[in-house]
N, C-alpha and C positions, 0 to 999 in steps of 0.2 A: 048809325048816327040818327037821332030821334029828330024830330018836327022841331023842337024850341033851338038845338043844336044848328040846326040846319038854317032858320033862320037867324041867329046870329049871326053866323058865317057870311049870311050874305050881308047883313046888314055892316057887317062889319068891314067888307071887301067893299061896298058901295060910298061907305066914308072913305075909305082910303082910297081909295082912284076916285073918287073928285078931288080931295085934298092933293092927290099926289097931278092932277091935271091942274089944279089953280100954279102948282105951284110950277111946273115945265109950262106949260102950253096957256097959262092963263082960262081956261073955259074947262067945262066938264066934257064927258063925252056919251052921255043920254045914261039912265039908271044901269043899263043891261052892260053898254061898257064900259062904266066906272066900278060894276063890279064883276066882271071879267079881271080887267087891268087892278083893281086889287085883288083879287084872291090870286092871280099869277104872282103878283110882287109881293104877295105873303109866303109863296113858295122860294121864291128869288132870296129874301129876306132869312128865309128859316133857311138857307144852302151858304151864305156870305158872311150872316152876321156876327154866327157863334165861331168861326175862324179866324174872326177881327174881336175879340173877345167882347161883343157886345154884346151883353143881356139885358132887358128892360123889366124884367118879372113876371110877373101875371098879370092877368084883369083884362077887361074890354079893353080899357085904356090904353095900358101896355101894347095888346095887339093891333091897336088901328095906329099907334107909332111905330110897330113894326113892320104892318102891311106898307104904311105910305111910302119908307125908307125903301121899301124892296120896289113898289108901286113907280116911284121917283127914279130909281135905277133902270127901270125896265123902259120908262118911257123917254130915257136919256138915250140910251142903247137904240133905241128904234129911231129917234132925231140923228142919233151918227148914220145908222143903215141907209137913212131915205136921202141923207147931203150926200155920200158914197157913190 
């Protein structure tokens, strides 16, 4: 994975977990874990969504709607673990 790749990725994992924090928990959760928490619910995402026949295409675009969806699942999943 090259340098311009690599920053992508995180740029893109950083929109999506704050996106995906506005929209569970209301706030973000500092640069490092809004992109943590999207680049996991980009994996989350890329394992759920093509089984539910959802595809969104290409482009940055496409993937920071797909990170958030997966981003949004993940941090649903850990509000059920910590009421548990």
């Amino acid at each position: 994975m090259g340098l311009e790749s690599l920053l992508i990725a995180l740029l893109i994992g950083a929109v999506a977990g704050w996106l995906a924090g506005q929209i569970v928990s209301g706030f973000g959760y500092g640069i490092l874990g809004n992109i943590v928490i999207g680049i996991v619910g980009a994996f989350i995402a890329s394992a759920i969504l093509p089984r539910v026949g959802l595809g969104f295409g290409g482009g940055i675009l496409a993937a920071i709607v797909h990170a958030t969806i997966g981003a949004v699942i993940l941090l649903f999943v850990i509000k059920l673990v910590k009421r548990a």
